[in-house]
C-alpha positions in Angstrom: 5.1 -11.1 6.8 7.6 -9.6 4.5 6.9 -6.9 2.3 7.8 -7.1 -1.6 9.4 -3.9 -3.4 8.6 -5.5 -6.4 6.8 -8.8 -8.1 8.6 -10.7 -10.4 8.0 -13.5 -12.8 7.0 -16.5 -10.8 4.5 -14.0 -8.7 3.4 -12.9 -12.2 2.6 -16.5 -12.8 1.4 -16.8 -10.0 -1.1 -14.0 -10.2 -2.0 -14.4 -13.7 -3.0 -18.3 -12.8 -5.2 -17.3 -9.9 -7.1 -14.7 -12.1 -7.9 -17.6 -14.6 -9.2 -19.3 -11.8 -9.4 -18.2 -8.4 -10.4 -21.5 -6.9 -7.2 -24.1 -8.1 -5.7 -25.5 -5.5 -2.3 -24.9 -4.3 -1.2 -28.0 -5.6 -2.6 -27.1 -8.9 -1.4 -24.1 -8.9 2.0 -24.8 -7.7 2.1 -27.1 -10.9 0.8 -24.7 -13.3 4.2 -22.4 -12.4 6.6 -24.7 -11.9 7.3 -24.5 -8.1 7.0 -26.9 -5.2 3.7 -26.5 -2.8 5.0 -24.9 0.0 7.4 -22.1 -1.5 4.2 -21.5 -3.5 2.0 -20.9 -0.9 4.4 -18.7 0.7 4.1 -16.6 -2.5 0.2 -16.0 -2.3 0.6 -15.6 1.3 2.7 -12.9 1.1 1.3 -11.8 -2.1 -2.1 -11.4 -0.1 -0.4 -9.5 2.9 1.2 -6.7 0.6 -2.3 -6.3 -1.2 -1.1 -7.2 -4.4 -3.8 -10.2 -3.9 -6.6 -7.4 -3.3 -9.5 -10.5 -2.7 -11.4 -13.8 -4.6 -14.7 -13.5 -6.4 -17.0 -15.3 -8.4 -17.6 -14.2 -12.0 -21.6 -14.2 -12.7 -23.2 -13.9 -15.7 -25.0 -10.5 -15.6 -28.4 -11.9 -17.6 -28.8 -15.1 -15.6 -28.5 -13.1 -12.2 -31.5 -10.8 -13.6 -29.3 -7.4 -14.7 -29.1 -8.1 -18.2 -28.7 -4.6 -19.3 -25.1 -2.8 -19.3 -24.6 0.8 -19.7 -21.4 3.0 -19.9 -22.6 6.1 -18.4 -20.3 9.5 -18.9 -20.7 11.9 -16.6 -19.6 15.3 -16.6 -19.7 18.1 -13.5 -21.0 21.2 -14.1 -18.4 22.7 -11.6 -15.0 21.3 -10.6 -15.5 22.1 -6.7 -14.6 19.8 -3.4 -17.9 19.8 -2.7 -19.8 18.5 -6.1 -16.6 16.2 -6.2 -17.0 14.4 -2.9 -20.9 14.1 -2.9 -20.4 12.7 -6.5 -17.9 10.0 -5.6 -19.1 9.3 -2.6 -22.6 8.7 -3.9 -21.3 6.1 -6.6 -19.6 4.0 -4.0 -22.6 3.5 -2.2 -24.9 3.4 -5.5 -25.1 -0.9 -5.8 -26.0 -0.8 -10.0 -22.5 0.9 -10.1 -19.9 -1.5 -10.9 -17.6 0.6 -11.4 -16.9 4.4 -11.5 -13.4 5.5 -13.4 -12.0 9.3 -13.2 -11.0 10.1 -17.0 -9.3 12.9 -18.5 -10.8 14.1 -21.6 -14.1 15.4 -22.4 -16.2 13.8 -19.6 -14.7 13.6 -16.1 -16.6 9.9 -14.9 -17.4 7.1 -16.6 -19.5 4.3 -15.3 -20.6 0.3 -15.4 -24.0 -0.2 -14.7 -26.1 -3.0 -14.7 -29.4 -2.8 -14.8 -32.6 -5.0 -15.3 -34.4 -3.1 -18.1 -34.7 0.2 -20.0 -37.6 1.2 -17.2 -34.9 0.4 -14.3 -32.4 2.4 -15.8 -34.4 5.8 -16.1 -35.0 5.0 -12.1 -31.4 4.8 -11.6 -30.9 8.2 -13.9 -33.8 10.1 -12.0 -33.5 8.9 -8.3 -29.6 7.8 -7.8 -28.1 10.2 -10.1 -30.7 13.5 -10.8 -30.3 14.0 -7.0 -27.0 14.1 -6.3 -27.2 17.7 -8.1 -23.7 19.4 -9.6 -24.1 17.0 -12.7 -24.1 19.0 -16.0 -24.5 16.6 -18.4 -25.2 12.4 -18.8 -24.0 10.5 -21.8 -25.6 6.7 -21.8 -24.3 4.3 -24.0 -25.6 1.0 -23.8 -23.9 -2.4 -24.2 -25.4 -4.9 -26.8 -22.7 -7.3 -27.2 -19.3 -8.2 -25.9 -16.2 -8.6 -27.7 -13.8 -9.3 -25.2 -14.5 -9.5 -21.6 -11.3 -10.8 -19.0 -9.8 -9.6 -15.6 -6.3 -11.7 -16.6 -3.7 -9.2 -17.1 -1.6 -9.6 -19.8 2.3 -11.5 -19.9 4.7 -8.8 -19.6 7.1 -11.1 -21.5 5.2 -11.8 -24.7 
């Protein structure tokens, strides 16, 4: 499969077409940006084999699944060492009410999306996933109760 150096518009298209919706067809899609079927195809394919397409998912809504409670959680270390480092980020990959876990500069060093079902679930999750993972000097909890603006389409370059 050949590798791409760089994307350019049409893949941009492409891309930005697939994260509206994930499950168009090719037809559809090939449509929506102006090229044939085939060479379109091509595109994804090729787009999928250099991991620029990284995967297809299903958006869910959070409150309907049974996690209607988000939290941005800062987290800072109390000591900037390997050790504390890897246990911490290794624990947050495999912690499931983590949707995601960011490295930041600034005045805390993580900051995480968590779901949870209530304000009871969430002190779980801050005494048995996070409490034990020890090297954690301090936990900031903020706590979601509306969105704005919520989208995983990136925007035009071109606009």
């Amino acid at each position: 499969m050949p590798t791409i150096d760089k994307i350019d518009a049409t893949d941009r298209k492409i891309l930005r077409a697939l994260q509206r919706d994930g499950r168009m067809t090719n037809l559809d899609l090939a449509a929506a940006v102006n090229l044939s079927p085939s060479p379109c195809l091509r595109r994804i394919r090729i787009l999928e084999a250099n991991h620029i397409i990284t995967g297809y998912s299903a958006s869910v809504d959070a409150k309907a699944y049974g996690l209607p409670v988000e939290a941005m959680v800062q987290i800072k270390l109390d000591k900037h060492i390997k050790d504390n480092i890897v246990r911490f980020e290794s624990k947050m990959r495999d912690t499931p009410e983590v949707l995601a876990c960011f490295m930041m500069t600034g005045q805390s060093d993580y900051l995480l999306r968590v779901v949870v079902s209530d304000l009871e679930d969430y002190e779980r999750f801050v005494r048995e996933r996070l409490h034990p993972i020890g090297g954690i000097n301090s936990i900031d909890s903020s706590f979601v109760y509306g969105v704005v603006k919520r989208t995983n389409v990136f925007p035009d370059l071109h606009t």
